[in-house]
N, C-alpha and C positions, 0 to 999 in steps of 0.2 A: 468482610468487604474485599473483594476481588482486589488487587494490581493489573494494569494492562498497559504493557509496552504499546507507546504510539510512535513507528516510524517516520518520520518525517522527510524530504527530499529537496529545502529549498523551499520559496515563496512565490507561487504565481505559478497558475495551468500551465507557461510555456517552456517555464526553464526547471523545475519546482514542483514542491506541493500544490495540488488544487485545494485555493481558501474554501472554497463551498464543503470541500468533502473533507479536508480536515476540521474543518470550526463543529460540521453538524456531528459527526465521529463523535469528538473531545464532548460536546453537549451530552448527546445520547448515552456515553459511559457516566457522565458527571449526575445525570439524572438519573441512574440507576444505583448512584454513590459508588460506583468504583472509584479508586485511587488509580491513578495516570502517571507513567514514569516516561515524559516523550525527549524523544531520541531523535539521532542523524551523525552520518558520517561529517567527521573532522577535515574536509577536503576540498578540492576546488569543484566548482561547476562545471558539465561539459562546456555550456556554453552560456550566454547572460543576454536575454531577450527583451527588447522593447514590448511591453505589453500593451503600448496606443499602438502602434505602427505592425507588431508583428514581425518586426524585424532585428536580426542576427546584432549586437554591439559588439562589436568585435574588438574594439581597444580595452573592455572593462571585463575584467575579473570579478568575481563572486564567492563566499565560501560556502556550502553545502549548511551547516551546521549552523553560522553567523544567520545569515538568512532565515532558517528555520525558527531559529530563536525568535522571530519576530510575531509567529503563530503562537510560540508556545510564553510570548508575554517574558522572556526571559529564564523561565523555567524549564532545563532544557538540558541533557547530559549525550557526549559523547557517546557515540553507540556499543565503542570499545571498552566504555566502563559497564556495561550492562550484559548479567548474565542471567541466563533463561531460569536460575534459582529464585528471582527475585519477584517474578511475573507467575500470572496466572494463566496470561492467554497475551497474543499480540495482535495488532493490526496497522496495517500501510493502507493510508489515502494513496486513492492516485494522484493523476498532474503527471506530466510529460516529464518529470523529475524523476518518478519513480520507475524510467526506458531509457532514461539519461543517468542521472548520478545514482542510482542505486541499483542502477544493471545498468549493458550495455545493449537492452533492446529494441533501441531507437534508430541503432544502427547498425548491431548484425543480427536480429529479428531471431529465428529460430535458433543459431550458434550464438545465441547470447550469453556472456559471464555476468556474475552476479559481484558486486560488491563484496569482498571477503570478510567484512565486520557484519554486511545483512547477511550472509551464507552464512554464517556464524552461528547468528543468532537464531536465524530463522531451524537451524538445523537441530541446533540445542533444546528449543519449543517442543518441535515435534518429538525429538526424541524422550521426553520428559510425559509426552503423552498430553502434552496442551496446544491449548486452540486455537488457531491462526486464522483472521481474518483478512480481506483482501477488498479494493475498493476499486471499481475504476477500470486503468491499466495494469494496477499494481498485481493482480491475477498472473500477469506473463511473469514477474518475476519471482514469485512462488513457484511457478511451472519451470524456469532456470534453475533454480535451487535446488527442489525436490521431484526433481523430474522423477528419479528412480522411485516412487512410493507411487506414480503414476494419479497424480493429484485431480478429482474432478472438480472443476473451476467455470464459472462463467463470466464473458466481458460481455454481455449480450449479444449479437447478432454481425457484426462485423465477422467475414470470413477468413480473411488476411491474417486477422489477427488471431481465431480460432486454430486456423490448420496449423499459424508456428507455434501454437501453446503445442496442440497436441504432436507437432514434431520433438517436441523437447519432455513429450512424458505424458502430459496431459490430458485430462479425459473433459473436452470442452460442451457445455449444456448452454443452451438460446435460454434467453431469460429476458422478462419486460425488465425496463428501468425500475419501477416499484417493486420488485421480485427480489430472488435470492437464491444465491444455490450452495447447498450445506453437504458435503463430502462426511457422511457420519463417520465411515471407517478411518481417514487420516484426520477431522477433525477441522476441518477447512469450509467455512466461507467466504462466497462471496456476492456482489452486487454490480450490475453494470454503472450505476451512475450516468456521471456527465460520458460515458462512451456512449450512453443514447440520450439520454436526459436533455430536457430541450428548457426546464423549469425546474429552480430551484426547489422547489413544493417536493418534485416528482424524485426529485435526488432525494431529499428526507426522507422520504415513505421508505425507499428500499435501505436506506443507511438504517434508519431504526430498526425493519424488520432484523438487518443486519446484525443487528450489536443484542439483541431481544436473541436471536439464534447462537451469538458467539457465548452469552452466559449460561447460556441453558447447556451448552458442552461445558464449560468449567465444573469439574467434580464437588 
């Protein structure tokens, strides 16, 4: 029975994990019987969003980890206690969380840094020769990380967001939302989601293809 680190970013598309693409992720492993070890930085929010209004709260703090606990029902480990020995393979939902608090490329795009507990992890994975998944937006910060392994990654069809992956490393591939792009040599999936997704339904199809591709790499 597999392990699979689930990175987490917070709660809600704007500040956070997207609920849609972590909930059906955490499903699709559960129904496969993997065991789920899910994670998040110990830390503040960039920033903490009205999600009726879409707009900026600026008097109110938020913690990274606090917040994600709320997906993971409680069950839920710093990301600093987790080492790539423990895991079989990993995977990051998106959510504008994972351009905000688990990199900074929400806001310096191709010069993005990555969070040093997900560089961490993310770097320990691969070097171990396991399998990383990617959801969403969370594609860009795979391509921050491991740029130098020159990752081929897809977020579908946005260009903006293509040319800064493949500024930072990246070998970026157009992909429908129900699709999937599988990098066999570094061992990388991924799926555009809600970056085109216009229907829940249509975000499932490509997450399970997803997570059906990320076991099939676990040895």
């Amino acid at each position: 029975m597999p392990t699979v680190g689930v990175i987490l970013s917070g709660c809600g598309v704007y500040d956070g994990a997207e609920i849609h693409e972590s909930v059906l992720t955490m499903l699709e492993l559960d129904k496969r019987g993997c065991e789920m070890i899910i994670m998040a930085p110990d830390k503040p929010q960039m920033h903490v969003t009205n999600h009726l209004t879409g707009e900026e709260v600026k008097e109110e703090t938020r913690n990274v980890l606090v917040e994600s606990a709320r997906i993971a029902r409680g069950e839920i480990k710093n990301i600093d206690e987790v080492k790539a020995d423990e895991l079989d393979a990993i995977v990051m939902p998106g959510g504008f969380g994972a351009a905000k608090n688990l990199s900074t490329f929400a806001i310096d795009g191709a010069n993005a840094k990555v969070d040093p507990s997900v560089a961490r992890l993310l770097k320990e994975v691969h070097s171990q020769g396991k399998p990383i998944a990617a959801v969403c937006i969370a594609p860009a910060v795979v391509a921050a990380a491991l740029g130098e392994i020159n990752p081929e990654l897809t977020i579908g069809n946005d260009e903006a967001t293509a040319k800064a992956i493949e500024s930072m490393g990246g070998k970026h591939f157009v992909c429908p939302v129900d699709g999937f792009h599988v990098d066999e040599k570094n061992k990388i999936i991924s799926t555009p989601a809600y970056m085109l997704g216009k229907r829940i339904s249509e975000v499932h199809a490509g997450i399970s293809k997803m997570v059906d591709a990320l076991l099939k790499l676990i040895g």
